[in-house]
C-alpha positions as CSV (number, residue, x, y, z in Angstrom):
1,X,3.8,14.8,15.4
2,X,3.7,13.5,18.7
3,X,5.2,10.0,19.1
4,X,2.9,7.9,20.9
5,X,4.1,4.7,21.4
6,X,5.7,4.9,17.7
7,X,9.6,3.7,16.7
8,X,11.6,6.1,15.4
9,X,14.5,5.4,12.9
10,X,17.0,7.8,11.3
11,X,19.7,8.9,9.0
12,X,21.1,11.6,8.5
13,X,18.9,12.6,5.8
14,X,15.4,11.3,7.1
15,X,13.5,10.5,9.9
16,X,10.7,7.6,10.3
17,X,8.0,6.9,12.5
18,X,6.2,3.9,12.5
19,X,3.4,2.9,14.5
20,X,3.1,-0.6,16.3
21,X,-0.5,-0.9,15.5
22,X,-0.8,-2.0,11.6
23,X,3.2,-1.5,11.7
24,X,2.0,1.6,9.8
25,X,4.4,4.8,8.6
26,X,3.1,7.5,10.0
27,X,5.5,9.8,9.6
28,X,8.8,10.6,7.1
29,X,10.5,13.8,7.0
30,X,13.2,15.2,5.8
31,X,16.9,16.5,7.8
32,X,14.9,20.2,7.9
33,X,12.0,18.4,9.6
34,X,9.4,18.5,6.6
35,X,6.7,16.4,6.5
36,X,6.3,13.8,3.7
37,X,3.4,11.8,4.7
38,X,-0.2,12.9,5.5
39,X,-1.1,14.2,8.2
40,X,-4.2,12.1,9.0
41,X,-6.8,14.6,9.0
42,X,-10.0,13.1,9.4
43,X,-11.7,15.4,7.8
44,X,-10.3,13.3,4.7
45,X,-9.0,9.8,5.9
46,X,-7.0,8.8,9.2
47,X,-4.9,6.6,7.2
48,X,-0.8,7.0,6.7
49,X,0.6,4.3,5.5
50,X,-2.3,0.9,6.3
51,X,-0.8,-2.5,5.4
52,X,-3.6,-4.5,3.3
53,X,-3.3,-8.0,4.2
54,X,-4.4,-11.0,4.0
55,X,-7.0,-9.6,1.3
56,X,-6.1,-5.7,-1.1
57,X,-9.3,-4.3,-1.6
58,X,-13.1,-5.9,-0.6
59,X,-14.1,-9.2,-1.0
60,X,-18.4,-9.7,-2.7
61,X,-20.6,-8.1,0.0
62,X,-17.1,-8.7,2.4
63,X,-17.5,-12.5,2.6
64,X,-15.4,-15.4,1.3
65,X,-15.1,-19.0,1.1
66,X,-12.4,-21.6,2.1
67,X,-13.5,-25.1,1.3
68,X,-17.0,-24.3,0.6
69,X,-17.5,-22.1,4.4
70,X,-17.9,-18.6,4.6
71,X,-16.0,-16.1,6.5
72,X,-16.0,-12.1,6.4
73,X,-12.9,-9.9,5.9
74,X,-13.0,-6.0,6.3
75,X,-12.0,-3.9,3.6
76,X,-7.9,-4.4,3.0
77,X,-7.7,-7.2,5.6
78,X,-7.2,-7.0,9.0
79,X,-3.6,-6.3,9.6
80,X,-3.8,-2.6,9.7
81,X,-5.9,-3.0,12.5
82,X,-3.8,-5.0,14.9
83,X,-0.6,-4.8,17.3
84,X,2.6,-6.0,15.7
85,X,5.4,-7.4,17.9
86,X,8.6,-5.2,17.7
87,X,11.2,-7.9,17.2
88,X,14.4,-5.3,16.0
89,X,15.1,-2.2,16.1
90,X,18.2,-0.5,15.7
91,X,18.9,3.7,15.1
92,X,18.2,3.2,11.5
93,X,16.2,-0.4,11.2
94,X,13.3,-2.0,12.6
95,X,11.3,-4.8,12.1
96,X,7.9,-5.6,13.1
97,X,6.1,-8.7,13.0
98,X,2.3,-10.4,13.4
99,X,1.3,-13.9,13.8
100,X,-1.9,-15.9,13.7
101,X,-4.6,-15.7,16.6
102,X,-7.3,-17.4,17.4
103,X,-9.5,-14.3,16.5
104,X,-7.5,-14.1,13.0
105,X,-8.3,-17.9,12.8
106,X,-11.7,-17.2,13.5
107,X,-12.2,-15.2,10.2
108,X,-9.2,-16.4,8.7
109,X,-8.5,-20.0,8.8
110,X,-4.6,-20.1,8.1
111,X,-0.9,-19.6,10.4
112,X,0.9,-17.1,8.6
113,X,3.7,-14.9,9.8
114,X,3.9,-11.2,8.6
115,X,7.3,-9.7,9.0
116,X,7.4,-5.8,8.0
117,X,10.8,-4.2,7.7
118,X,12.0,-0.7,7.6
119,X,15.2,0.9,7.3
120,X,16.6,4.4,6.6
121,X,20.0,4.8,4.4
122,X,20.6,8.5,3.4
123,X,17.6,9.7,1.4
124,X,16.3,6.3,1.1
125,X,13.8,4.5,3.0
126,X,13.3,0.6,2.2
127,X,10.6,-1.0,3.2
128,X,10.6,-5.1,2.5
129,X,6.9,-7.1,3.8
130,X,7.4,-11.0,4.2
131,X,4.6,-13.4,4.3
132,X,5.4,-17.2,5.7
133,X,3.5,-20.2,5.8
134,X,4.4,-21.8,9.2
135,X,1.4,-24.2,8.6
136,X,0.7,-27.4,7.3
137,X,-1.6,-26.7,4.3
138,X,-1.7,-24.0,1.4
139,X,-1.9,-20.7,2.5
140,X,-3.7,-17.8,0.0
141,X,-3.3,-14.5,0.6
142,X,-2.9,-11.0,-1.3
143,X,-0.5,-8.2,0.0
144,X,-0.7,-4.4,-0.6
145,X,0.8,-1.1,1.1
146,X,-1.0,1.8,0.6
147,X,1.0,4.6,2.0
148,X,-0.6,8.5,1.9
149,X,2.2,11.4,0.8
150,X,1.7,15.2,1.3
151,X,-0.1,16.4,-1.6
152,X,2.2,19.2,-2.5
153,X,5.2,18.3,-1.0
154,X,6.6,20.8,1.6
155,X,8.6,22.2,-1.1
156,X,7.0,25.2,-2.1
157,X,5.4,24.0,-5.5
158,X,1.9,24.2,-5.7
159,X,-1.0,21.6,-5.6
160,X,-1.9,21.7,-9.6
161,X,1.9,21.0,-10.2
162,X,2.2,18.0,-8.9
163,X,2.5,14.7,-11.0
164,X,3.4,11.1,-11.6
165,X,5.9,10.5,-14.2
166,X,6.2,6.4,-14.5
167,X,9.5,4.7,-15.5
168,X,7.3,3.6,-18.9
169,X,5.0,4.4,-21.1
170,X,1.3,3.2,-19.4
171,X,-1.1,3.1,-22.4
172,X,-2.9,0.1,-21.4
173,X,-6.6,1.2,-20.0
174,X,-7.2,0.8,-16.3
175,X,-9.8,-1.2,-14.1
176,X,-13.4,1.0,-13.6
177,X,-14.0,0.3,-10.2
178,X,-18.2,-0.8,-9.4
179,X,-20.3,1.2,-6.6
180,X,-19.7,-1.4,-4.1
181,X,-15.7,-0.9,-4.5
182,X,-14.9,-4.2,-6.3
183,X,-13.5,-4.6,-10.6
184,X,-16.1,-3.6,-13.1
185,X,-15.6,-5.9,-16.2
186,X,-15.4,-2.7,-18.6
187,X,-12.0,-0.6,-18.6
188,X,-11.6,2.8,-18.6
189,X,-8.9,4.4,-21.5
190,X,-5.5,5.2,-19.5
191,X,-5.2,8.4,-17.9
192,X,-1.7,8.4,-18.4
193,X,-0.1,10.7,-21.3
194,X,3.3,9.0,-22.4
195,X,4.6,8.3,-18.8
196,X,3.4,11.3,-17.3
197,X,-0.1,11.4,-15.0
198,X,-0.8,15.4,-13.9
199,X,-2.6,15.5,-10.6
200,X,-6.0,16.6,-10.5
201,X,-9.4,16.3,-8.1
202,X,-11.3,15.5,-11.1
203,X,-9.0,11.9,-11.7
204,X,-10.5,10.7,-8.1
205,X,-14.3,11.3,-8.4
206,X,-15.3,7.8,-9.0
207,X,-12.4,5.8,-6.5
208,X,-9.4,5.0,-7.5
209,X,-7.1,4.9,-10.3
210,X,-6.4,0.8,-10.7
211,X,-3.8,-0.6,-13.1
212,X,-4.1,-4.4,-13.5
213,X,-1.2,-4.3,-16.9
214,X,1.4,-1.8,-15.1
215,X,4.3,-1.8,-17.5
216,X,6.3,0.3,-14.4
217,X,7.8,-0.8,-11.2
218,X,9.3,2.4,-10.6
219,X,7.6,6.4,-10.6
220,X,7.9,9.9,-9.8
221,X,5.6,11.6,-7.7
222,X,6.1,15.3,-7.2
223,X,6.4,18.8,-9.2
224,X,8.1,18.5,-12.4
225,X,11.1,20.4,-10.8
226,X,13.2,20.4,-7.4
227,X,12.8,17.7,-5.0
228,X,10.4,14.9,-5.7
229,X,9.6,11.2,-4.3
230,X,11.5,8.3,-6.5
231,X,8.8,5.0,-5.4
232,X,10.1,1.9,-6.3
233,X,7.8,-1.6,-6.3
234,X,9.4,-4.3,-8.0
235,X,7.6,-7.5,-6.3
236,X,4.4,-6.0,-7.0
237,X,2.3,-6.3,-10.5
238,X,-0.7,-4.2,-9.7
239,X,-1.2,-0.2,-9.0
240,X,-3.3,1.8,-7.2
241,X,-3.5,6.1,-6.8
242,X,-6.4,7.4,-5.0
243,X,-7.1,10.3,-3.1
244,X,-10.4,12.3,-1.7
245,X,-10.9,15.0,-3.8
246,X,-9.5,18.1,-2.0
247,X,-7.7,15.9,-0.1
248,X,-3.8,17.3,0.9
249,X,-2.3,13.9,0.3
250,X,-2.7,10.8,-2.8
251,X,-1.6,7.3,-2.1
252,X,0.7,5.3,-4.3
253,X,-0.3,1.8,-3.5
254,X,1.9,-1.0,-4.6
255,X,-0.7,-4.3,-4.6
256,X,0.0,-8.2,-5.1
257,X,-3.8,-7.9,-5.0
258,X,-7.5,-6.8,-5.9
259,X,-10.8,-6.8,-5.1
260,X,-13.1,-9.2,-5.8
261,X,-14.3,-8.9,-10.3
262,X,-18.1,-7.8,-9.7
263,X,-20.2,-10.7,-9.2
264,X,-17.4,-13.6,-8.3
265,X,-18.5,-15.9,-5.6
266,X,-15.7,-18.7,-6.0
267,X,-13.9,-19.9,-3.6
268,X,-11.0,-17.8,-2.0
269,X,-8.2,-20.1,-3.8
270,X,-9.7,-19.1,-7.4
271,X,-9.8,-15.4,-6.5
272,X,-8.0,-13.1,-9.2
273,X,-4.5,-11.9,-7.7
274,X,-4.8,-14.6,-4.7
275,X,-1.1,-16.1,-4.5
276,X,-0.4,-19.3,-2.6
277,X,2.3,-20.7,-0.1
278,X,3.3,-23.9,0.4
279,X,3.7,-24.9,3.7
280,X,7.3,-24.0,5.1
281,X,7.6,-21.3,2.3
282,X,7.4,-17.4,2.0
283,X,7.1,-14.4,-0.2
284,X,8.8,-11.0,0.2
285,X,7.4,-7.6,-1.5
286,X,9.7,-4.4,-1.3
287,X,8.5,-0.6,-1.6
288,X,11.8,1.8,-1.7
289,X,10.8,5.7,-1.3
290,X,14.0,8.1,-1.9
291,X,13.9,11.8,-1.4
292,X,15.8,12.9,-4.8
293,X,16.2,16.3,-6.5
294,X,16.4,17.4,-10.1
């Protein structure tokens, strides 16, 4: 892809893009030049790699309420959607970073600092998201990334081989996700045999896959031979997979985060998987993707 306006990073075995706007991966390929992300295709979804903060998911009919006043949030937050400063960058590191506005304030009453940091060593990309409180009262917020691989990998294994084999056995059921995008009460029996998840249209027809009692912080995503993504998430509890069916890519999205349960109106503070910072404090969420082989 062309670069436009992105920073590029490298090793000798990989090659990132990221784009200023949202800080967002757009592209990761391999020392031959293969591509490991989607490709955007709008036909499907724009999306590579969107960070979702300060909210994962939708808040009730996208409003919220700090101290008894509403406010509206988009979908995953607004992050995705704005410039980050480029503050480092180096041939195989860079770091990104986005502060408070007045238009954040606006529909976001809170200083915050998002940091997002990438950096290439050998087949690994590490990728480390840092939330501060630089203000004087509590700050709540939820994290997520939500980043889109090629679905097959360029490796010459088809579409129906594809998988995710978790570092545990998942047998707890999984979050059924309402019309309006937000957490049914009811859960749905896990898709997941042993530790292994096959790959199929038919798992995506109703939204996303959502685990809210993820034994794993660490999967497999690709054929069940040759090379294959190793994702790594340990600062974060929840899951997400989702695709569009037919789609040439499926998202592995690490959350600290959900929507809102269907029906909640509480205030923002009491939301399910809202985490709070003291003033002067922050929090720090990692996503490693390695490029290993059988």
């Amino acid at each position: 892809m062309a670069d436009h306006g992105t920073v590029t990073i490298r090793s000798e075995k990989l090659t990132a893009r990221i784009a200023p706007l949202g800080a967002e991966l757009v592209s990761l390929t391999d020392a031959d030049g293969r591509e490991l992300m989607s490709s955007g295709d709008p036909a499907y979804w724009t999306g590579r790699a969107p960070l979702l903060f300060p909210i994962v998911g939708r808040v009730r009919d996208d409003r919220y309420r700090v101290g008894g006043q509403e406010y509206a949030l988009p979908q995953h937050g607004f992050a995705r959607r704005m410039e980050f400063a480029l503050v480092e960058h180096g041939p195989a590191n860079a770091l990104f970073r986005l502060v408070d506005t007045p238009e954040t304030r606006a529909n976001y009453p809170f200083a915050f600092q998002l940091d997002m940091a990438f950096a290439l060593d050998g087949a690994e990309l590490a990728m480390m998201a840092t939330i501060t409180n630089p203000g004087d009262v509590p700050l709540p917020a939820s994290f997520g990334y939500h980043p889109a691989f090629a679905w097959p990998l360029p490796y010459g294994a088809a579409r129906a081989d594809h998988r995710i084999t978790f570092e545990r056995d998942e047998p707890a059921a999984i979050c059924a996700i309402t019309d309006d995008a937000l957490i049914a009460a009811e859960r749905l029996p896990s898709p997941v045999v042993g530790r292994d998840l096959p790959l199929h249209d038919a798992l995506f027809e109703k939204d996303a896959l959502v685990w809210d009692d993820l034994a794993s912080r660490r999967l497999r995503y690709g054929a069940s031979t040759g090379k294959a993504l190793d994702i790594s998430f340990p600062d974060t509890p929840w899951l997400g997979i989702w695709t569009k069916p037919g789609a040439p890519f499926v998202c592995v999205e690490p959350w600290a985060g959900m929507a809102d349960p269907a029906g909640f109106s509480g205030e923002l503070m009491d939301k399910p998987g809202i985490f709070t910072l003291a003033p002067g404090t922050g929090r720090s969420f990692r996503m490693n993707v390695a490029l290993v082989e059988d």
